[in-house]
N, C-alpha and C positions, 0 to 999 in steps of 0.2 A: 450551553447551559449545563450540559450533563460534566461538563470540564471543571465546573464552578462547583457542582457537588463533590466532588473526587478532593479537589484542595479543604472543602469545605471537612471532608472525614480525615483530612489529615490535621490538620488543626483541630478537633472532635479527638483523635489521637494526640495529638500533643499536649490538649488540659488534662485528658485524661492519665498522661504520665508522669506531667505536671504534678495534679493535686493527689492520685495514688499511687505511687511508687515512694521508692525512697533511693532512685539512681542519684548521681549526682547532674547535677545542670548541664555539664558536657555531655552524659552519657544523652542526655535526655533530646541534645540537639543533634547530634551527632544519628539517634534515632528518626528525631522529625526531619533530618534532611535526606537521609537515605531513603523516606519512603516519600517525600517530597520529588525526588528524583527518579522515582520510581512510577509516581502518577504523569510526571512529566514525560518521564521518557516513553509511556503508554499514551499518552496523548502526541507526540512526534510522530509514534508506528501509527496510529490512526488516522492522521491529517497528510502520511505520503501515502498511506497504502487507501484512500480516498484517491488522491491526486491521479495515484498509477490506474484504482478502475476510470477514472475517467478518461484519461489518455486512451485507453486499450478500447472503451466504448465508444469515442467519438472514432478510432482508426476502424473501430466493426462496421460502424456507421456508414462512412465515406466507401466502405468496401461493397456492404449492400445498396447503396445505393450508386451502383458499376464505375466510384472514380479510381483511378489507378492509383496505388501508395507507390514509393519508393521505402524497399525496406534494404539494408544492407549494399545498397547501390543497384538493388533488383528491380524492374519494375513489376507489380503486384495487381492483376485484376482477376474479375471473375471465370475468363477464359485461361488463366492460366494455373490458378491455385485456386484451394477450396480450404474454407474457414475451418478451423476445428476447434470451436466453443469451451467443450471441455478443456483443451490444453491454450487456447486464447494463441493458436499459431496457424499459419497458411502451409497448405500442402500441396506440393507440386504435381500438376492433372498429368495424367499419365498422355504420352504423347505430344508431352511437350523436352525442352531442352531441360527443365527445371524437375519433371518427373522423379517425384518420391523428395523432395529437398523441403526441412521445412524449417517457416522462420519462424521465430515468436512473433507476437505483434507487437511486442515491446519495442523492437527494433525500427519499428517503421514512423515516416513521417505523412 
């Protein structure tokens, strides 16, 4: 819905440059599609960077509740790496082979 408003204030811009200015009709489209493309391309960065929290949430998910990921070809559980929220990556528990190594969770499946 909030997608529908965005085009809805570029068109709101465009009668507006429309019926007060005095560009000429190219300048005027050449305007509305710049900013046309501009709410688009603001609606793309919002619809992956959804996709990616959710990826990165379900892989926290499967983590808390003890199932092993494969990230990087590693296998990944709660005895071997420890979640770190703030950076969304797994760290390697000291005393293991993997000690201090860490992966993002974007990496993982």
């Amino acid at each position: 819905m909030a997608y529908l408003l965005w085009f809805g204030i570029v068109a709101l811009v465009f009668a507006l440059l429309h019926y007060l200015t005095e560009l000429s009709g190219k300048q005027k489209g050449i305007i509305s599609l710049i900013l046309a493309l501009c709410v688009a391309g603001a609606i793309a960065y919002n619809i992956q960077s959804d996709r990616d929290r959710s990826k990165v949430r379900a892989i926290e998910l499967k983590y808390q509740q003890g199932e092993t990921l494969v990230c990087r070809g590693i296998e990944v559980n709660a005895t071997t790496f420890d979640y770190s929220v703030g950076t969304q990556s797994f760290v390697g528990n000291r005393g293991t082979k993997h000690y201090q190594q860490i992966i993002n969770a974007r990496e993982c499946q």
